[in-house]
N, C-alpha and C positions, 0 to 999 in steps of 0.2 A: 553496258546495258544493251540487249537487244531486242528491239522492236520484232513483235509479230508481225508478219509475212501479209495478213491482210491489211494492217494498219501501216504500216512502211507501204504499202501500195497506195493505200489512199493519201499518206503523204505525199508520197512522189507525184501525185497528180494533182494535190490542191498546189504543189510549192511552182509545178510543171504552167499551171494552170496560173498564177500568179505572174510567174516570169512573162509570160505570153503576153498576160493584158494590161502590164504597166508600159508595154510601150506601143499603147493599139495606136496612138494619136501623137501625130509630129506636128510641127507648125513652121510655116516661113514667113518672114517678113520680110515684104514684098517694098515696104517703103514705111516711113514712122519720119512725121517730121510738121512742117510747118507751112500749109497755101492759103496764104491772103492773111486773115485773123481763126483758120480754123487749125487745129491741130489733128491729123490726119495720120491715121493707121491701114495698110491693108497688109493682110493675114490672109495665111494658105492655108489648109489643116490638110492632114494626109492620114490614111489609114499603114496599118501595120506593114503591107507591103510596099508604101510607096505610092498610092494610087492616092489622086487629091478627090476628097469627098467635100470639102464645101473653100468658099473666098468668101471673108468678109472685109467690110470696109467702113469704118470708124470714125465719124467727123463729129469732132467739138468744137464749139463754138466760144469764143472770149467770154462772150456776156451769158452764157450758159447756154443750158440745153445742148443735147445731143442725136446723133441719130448710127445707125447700126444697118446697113447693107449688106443681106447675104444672098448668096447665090450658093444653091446645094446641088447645083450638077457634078454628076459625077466626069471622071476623066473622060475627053475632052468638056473642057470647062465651055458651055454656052455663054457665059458673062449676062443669065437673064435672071434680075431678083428674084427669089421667092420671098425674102421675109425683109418686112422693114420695122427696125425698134425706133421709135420715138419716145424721148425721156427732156422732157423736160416740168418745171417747177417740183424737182421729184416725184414726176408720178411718169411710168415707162405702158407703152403702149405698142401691143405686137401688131402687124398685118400681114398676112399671110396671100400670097398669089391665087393659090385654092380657093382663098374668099372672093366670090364677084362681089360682094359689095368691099370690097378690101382694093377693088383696081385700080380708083384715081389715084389713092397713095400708093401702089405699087409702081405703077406709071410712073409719075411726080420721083419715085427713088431711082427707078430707072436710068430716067433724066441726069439726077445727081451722080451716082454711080456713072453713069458715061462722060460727066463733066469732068469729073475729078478725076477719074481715070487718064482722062487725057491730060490732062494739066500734071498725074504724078509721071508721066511718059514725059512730060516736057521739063518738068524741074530735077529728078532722079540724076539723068545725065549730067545737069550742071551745076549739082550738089556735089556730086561724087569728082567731076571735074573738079573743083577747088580744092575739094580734102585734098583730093592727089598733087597740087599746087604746092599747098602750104606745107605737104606732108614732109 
């Protein structure tokens, strides 16, 4: 069977166009693991070239509730929140850095995000040190 000449064109650029944007967004994980009683994720996302478009950072809590640290600078990453999710009793609530009335909680994530950041610089290494022990 052979396809028209117009319609084979438009294929080839929806199928073209397809290939391109299933792989617009990579992710790294930067560290997934366990500080104090929280259970802690931080995630890279990348755009199609390689280029990091946002860091997020993940912390749950034992007794519930969570909250969600992102920072959408582009490459070089500034490490300054713009959005903080808070989710707990089941109900999730965004704050946005653009919001002035959003700043104390942006601030307050700030804080978190710079704590845990350094505490996942400090445990990372001697996580990995022991896998490598035991391995």
């Amino acid at each position: 069977m052979q396809i028209p000449g117009n319609l084979r064109n438009t294929l080839c650029a929806l199928l073209a166009t397809v290939a391109l944007s299933s792989g617009c967004n990579n992710s790294k994980t930067l560290y997934n693991g366990k500080i104090d009683d929280a259970n802690v994720s931080y995630v890279q996302t990348f755009d199609n070239p390689g280029y990091l478009t946002s860091q997020t950072m993940s912390i749950e809590k034992a007794e519930g509730g969570s909250i969600d640290l992102t920072d959408n600078s582009p490459y070089p990453p500034d490490y300054q929140i713009d959005k903080v999710k808070i989710t707990k009793d089941g109900k999730t609530t965004e704050y946005l850095s653009s919001n002035a009335t959003d700043s104390a909680i942006i601030q307050e994530g700030q804080k978190k995000f710079n704590e845990y950041k350094s505490r996942i610089q400090e445990e990372k290494p001697k996580e990995d040190l022991e896998f490598l022990r035991n391995f």
